[in-house]
N, C-alpha and C positions, 0 to 999 in steps of 0.2 A: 639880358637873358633871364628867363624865368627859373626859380629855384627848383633845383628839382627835389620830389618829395622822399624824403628817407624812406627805404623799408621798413615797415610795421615790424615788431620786436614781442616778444612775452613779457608780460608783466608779471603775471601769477598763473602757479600752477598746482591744482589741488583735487590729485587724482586725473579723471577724466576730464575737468573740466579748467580750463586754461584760460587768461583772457591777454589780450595783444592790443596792441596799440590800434586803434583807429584811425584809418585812410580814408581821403573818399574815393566813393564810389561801393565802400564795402558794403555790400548786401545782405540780409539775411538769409540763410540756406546755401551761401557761399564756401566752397569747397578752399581751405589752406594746409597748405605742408609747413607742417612748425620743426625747426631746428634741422642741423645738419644734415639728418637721418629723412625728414622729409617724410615725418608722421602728420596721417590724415586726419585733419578737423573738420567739422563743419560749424558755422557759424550760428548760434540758436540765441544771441541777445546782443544789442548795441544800448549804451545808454554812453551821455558825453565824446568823453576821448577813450573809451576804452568799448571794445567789441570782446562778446564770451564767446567760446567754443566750446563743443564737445568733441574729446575727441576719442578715434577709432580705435587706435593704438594703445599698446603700454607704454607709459610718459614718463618713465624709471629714466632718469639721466638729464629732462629737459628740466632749462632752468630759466629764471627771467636773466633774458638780454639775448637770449637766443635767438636767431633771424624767422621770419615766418612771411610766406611766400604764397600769395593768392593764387588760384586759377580758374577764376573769373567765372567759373561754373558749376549746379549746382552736384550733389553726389550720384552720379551714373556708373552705370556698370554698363561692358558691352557683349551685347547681345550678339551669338553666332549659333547654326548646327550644332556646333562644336562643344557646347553647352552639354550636347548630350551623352551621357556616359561621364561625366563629369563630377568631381567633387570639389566644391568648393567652401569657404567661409561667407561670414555673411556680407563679408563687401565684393564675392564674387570671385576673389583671389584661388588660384589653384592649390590644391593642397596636394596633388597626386604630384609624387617627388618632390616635395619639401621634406625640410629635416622636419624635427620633432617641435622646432617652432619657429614660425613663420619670422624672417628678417624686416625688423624695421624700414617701412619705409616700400615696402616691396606690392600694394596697392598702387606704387605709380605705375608698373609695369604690366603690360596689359597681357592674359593668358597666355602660357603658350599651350596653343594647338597641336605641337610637336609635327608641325612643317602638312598638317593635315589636307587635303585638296577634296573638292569637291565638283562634281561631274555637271556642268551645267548644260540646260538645253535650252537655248531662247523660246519664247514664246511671242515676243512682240517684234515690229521690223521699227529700223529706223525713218523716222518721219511721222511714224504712231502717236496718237495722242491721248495721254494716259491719266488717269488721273491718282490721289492719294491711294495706296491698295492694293493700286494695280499690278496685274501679272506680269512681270518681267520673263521671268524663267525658270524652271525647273530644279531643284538642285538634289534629284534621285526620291531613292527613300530608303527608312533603313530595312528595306524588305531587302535593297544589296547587301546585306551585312549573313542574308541566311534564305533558304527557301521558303515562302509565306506558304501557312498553311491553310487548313481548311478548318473553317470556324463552323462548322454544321453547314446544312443544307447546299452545299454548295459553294458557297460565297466567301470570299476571302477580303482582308482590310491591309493593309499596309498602311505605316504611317509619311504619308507625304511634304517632302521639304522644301519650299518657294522662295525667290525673290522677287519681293514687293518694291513700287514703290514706297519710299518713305512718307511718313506723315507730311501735311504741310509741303508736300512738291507735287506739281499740275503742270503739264503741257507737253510738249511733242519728247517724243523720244532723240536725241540728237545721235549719239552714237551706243551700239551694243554690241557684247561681244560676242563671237563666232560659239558654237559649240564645243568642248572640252571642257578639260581639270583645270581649275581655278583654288588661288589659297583665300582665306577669309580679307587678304587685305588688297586683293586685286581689284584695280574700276572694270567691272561688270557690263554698266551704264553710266549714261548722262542722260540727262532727264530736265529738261527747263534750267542747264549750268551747273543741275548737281550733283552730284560724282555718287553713284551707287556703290556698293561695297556689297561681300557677304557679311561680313561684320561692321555693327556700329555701335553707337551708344542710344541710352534714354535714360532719364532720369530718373530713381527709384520710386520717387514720393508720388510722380504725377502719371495717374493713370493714363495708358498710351488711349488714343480717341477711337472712338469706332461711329458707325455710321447710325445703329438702334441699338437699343436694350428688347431684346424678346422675351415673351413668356415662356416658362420652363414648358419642355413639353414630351424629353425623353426621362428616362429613367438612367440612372447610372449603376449598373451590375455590380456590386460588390462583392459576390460573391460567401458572404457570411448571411448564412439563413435566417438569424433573427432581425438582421437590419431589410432585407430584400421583405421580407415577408411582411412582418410589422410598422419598420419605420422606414422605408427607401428614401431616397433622396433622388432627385432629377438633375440633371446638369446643371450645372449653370446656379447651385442653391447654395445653401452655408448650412453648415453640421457645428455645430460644441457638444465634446463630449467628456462632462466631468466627472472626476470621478479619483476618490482617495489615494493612497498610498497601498501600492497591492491589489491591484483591481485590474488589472490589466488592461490600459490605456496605450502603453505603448506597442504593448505584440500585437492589439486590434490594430492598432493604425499601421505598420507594419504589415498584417494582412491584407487590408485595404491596396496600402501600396502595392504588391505584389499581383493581387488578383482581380483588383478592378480593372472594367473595360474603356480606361480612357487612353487614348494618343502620349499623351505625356507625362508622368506623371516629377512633379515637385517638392521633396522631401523639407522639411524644413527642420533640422536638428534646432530648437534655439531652444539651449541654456541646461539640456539634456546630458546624462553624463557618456563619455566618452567610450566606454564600453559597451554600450546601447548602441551608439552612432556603427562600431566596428561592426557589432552585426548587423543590422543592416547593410552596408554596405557591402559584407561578407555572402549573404542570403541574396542580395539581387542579382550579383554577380554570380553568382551559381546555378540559380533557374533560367531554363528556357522560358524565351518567350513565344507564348503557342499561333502570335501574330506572325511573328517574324523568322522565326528559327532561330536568331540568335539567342546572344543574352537579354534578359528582362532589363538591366541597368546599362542597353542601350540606349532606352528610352526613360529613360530617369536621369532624374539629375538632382544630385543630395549638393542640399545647403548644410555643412554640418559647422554651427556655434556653439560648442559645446560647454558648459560652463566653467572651466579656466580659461575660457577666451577673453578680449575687454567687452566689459557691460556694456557699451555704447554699440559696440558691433551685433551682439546681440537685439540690440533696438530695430539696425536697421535689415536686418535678415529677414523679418517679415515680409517688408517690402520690396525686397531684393529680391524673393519668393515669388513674388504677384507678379512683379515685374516680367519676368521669365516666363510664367505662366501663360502670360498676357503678348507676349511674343510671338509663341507657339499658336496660340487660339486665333491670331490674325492671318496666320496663316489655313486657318482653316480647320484647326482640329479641338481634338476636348481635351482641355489640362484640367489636372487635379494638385489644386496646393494642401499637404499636409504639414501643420506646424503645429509641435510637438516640442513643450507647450508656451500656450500664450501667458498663460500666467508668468512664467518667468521674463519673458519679454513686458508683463506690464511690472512686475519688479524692479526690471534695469532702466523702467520710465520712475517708478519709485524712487530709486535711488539718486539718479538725477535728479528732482525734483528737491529733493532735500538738499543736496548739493549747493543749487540754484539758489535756497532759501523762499522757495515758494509754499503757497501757505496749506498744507495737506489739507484734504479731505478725508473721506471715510478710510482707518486703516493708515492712515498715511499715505496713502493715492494719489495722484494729483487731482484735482478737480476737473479736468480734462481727460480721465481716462475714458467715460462711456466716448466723449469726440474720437480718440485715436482709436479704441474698436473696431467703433462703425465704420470710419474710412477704409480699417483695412475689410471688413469682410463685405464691404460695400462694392470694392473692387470685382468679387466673384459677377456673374450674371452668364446668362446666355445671348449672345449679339450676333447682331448683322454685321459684319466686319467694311473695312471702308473697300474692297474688294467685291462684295456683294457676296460672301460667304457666310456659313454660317459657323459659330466656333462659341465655346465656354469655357468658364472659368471657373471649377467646382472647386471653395473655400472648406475644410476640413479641421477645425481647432481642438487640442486638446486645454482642458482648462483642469489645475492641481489644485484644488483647492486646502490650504494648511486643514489639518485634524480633519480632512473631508466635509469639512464647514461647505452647504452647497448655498449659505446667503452670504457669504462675503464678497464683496465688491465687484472682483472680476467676473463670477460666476452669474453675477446678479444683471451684471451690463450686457454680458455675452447674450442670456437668454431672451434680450429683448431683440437683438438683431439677426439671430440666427433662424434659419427656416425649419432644421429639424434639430432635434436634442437627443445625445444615447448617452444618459444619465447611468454611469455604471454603481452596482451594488455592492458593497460590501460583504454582506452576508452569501450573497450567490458565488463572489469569488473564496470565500475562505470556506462554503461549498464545496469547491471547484467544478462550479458550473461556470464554461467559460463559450461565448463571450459572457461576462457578467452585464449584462444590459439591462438595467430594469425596466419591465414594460409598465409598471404602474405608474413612474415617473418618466419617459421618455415621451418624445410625441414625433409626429413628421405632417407638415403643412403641404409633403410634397403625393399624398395615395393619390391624389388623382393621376398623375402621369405617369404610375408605377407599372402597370400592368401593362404584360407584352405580347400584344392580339386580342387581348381575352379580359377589355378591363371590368366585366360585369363577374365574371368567373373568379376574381383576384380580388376584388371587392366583397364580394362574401367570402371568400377564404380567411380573409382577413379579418373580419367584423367574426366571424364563426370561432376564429382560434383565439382572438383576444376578449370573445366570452367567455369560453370554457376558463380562458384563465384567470379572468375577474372573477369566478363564481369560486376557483381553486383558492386563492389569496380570500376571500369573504369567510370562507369554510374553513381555512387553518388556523387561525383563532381558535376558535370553537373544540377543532383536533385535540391543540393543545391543549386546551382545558380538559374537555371530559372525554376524549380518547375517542378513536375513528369507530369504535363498537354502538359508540352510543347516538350516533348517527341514522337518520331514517336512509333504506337502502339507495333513493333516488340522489341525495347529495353524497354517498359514498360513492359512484359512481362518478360525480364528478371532481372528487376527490381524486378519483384512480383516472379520471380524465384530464387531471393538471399537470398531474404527474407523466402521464404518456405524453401530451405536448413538451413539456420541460425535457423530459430525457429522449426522447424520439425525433425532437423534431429542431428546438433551439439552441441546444446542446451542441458544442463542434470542438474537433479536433485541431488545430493549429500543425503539428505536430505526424498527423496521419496522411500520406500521399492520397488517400481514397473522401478523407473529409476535410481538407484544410480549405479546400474551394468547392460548392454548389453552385451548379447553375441553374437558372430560373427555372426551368421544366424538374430539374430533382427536387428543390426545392417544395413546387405545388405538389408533385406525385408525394411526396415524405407527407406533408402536410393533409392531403387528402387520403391516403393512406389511414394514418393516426385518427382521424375526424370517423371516414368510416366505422372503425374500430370501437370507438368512441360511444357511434351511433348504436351499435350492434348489442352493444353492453346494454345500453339504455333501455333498449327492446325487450331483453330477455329478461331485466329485471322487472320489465312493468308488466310483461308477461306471465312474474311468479317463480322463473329461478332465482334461486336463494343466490344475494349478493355474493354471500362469502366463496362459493364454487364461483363464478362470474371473478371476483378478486385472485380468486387460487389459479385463474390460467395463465401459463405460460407462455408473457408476452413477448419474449428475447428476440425472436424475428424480427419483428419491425421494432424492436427498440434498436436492433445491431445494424438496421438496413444501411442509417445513414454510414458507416463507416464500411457495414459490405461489397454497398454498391460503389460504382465510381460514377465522379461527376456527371456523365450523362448518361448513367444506366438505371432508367427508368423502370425497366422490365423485373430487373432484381427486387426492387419497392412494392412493385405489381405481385409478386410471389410469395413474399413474406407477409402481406397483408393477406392474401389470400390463406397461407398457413393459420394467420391465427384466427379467421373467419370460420375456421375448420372444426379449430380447437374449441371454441366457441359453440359451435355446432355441436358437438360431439354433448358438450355438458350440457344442453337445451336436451337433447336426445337421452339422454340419460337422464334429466330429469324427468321427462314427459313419460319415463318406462316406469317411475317409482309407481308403487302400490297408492292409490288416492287416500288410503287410511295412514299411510306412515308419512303422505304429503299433509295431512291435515296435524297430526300430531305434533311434528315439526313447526307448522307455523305458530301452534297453540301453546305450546312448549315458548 
């Protein structure tokens, strides 16, 4: 008889990182439970008779000679509905009804759902022949959760929930099930032998397949007027937004979440502190959502890795992120991965790294940081799904840079792969101009697909308002120095023209029920509002009214609009501009009545 092969045992263990006796057949990216407890590794080096791991857990207790028990697969997490409204850690684990910290070991145990069912409706008959993608059946949507409402003109969206076939399965449909309530572990279908499920698994690292990569071609609503205006983004792109300590990175992202118009959106807490994570998760749960009626953290789903969690778990939270994302988009809809921030996840590669005894690079980096980047925000794109749908994957990174350093490593690698940048400013936030976005530093590769109907309209809005402010930022120099008096009246003008863009227009309230969210039409009306205004000044002064009357009007109407009005009340915007058109007016008239000799004196004077 053939010897049988011992179980693999620990050798050492230091920190995260552990190494166990080597078996064959052990693989790299191989998933083992080490010691009693049946804490998760995964395997990242073999050399001789010994295999390394990292592992997920805290390793407080495990010692060499401890038992450690393959499973023969690589780290997956599984994928259901049920995901949404969910909080979990970064290996997927539930955190809704755990104590205060999660039991060793308890990554073997897969979600509970809390007995949750879901309504199915076939869509395919048996004997159908189906390929990867394909439409099984219906599984509702969370428009049941609430009355869907009415998104303007008419039209209404819900977000809708399918069972696909899985990747890698083609041919006849053998058997399906009748219509009703189904729990995520019931066979649904058979499909060429293979047992469909509402839940299953995939593995984190490996992007799930789709059928193309498309070119971006929607815009994605954010809702925050200086990103929509200046730098938008389109589905399916990738955003880094760096930016110091104080600068508000995370309430922007947080915004994002709440008010942009995607199907799904995916929170990613990694490495973020823990009272940050509660509210959010606090603030989702308590707005409506104005697709659905329900709550907004229906359709969300927080990865929260906060930092007292294990560095390793942190790593793979990223991916864990995309994953999910990538789930949702096959089905047909728009996710958004917010991860917040990546700097700390290339930290906890840092750290390892040292560990490992590999040979730093910049900073202590690994030399592999710009590789592990790009694959995750490579993951983002817009596709053709293997269904023949169309669905994205909008990648969202905050990046911390220590002392606001914006050339160190991670900031440096990010900006090569990312489509758009909202470079936050220091000065503007201890301002308290918020969002602190700086426009002289940020950019977006995405204006062409920004504009919604109207992209010749939206294209000079934009080229128009990011003059005014290049000429605002060229001239406060100069302020500084020898003081706005000593200014010819045509750049004072645009002086008080930077300034009405800044505080009229890109300026927002977080905080205000009437400004926290603009939608695209407030957005242009506010901006072409201010322009006009702008304009009007310009006029009067090349005309021969004396700047300083022109400075002296009282602009509060359309500087208050954005917060008077609400998100789509356009008309309010229309009104107040019109007020200070008035006001405007009135000092032209009033100039035009002076006497021509106390007009002449005055300018000689």
């Amino acid at each position: 008889m053939d010897a049988v092969t011992p179980p693999p045992r620990v050798r050492r263990v230091a920190g995260p990182l552990v190494e166990i006796d080597y078996t064959d057949g052990l693989a790299m990216g191989e998933l083992v439970l080490l010691g009693e407890a049946g804490l998760t590794a995964e395997v990242v080096a073999i050399k001789g008779e010994a295999a390394t791991l990292q592992a997920y857990e805290y390793t407080g207790g495990l010692a060499p000679g401890h038992p450690a028990r393959r499973l023969r697969k690589p780290l997956s997490v599984r994928l259901s509905p049920g995901l949404l409204g969910g909080v979990f850690d970064g290996l997927l684990r539930p955190l809704g009804g755990a104590g205060e910290r999660l039991s060793p070991g308890a990554s073997a145990a897969p979600p509970d759902e809390g007995g949750r069912t879901w309504a199915f409706t076939p869509r395919s008959t048996a004997g159908q022949h189906l390929t990867e993608g394909g439409l099984l059946g219906d599984l509702g949507d969370l428009g049941d959760l609430g009355d869907p409402r009415d998104l303007g003109g008419g039209a209404t969206r819900t977000v809708p929930l399918r069972l696909l076939v899985p990747p890698g399965c083609t041919g006849p449909v053998e058997r399906i099930a009748p219509e009703g309530r189904y729990g995520p572990d019931e066979v649904l279908a058979v499909v060429a032998g293979t047992e469909v499920r509402i839940a299953s698994e995939w593995p984190v690292r490996v992007p799930r397949p789709v059928r193309e990569r498309l070119a971006a071609r929607d815009p994605l609503t954010t809702g925050q007027r200086v990103i929509d205006l200046l730098f938008p983004v389109a589905r399916g792109s990738t955003v880094a937004v760096p930016g110091g300590f104080g600068t508000g990175k995370t309430l922007l992202l947080q915004q994002i979440a709440k008010w942009c118009d995607a199907d799904v959106i995916v929170y990613v807490g990694c490495g973020e502190r823990g009272n940050e994570m509660a509210d959010v998760i606090d603030e989702l749960a308590q707005l409506e959502d104005p697709r659905t009626g329900g709550r907004l953290s229906d359709r969300t789903v927080t990865i929260a890795n906060t930092s007292n969690m294990p560095m390793m778990a942190r790593e793979a939270s990223v991916h864990t992120g995309a994953t999910v994302a990538e789930y949702f988009r096959d089905m047909g809809l728009d996710t958004v991965v917010i991860a917040d921030s990546t700097s700390r996840w290339a930290e906890a590669l840092r750290e390892f790294a040292a560990r490992m005894g590999r040979l730093p690079a910049e900073e202590g980096y690994p030399a592999d940081l710009a590789s592990e980047l790009a694959a995750f925000y490579e993951r983002a794109a817009a596709v053709r799904t293997l269904g023949d749908t169309r669905g994205s994957v909008t990648v969202i990174g905050a990046v911390s840079p220590p002392g606001g350093d914006l050339t160190e490593p991670v900031t440096a690698h990010t900006e090569r792969f990312v489509r758009c940048l909202w470079s936050l400013d220091r000065d503007l936030a201890y301002a308290r101009h918020y969002p602190a976005v700086s426009w002289p530093d940020s950019f977006s590769r995405d204006t062409a697909v920004s504009a919604e109907g109207e992209p010749e309209a939206a294209t000079e809005r934009r080229a128009r308002v990011a003059a005014r402010l290049a000429e605002a930022d060229r001239l406060a120099g100069l302020v500084e120095l020898l003081g706005l008096t000593a200014l010819p009246p045509g750049e004072r003008v645009s002086v008080l023209g930077g300034r009405l863009i800044r505080e009229g227009v890109l300026q927002q309230s977080a905080l205000s029920p009437r400004d926290a969210y603009c939608t695209p039409r407030k957005t242009a009306a506010l901006a072409d509002a201010v322009l006009t205004v702008i304009d009007r000044c310009a006029v009067l002064v090349d005309a021969g009214t004396d700047v300083e009357s022109v400075e002296a009007v009282d602009f509060t109407p359309v500087l208050r609009a954005r917060d008077a009005a609400g998100p789509e009340d356009t008309a309010a915007v229309t009104t107040a501009r019109d007020t200070v058109l008035a006001r405007l007016a009135e000092r032209a008239g009033e100039r035009s009545a002076e006497p021509a000799g106390e007009q002449a004196a005055e300018h000689s004077a």
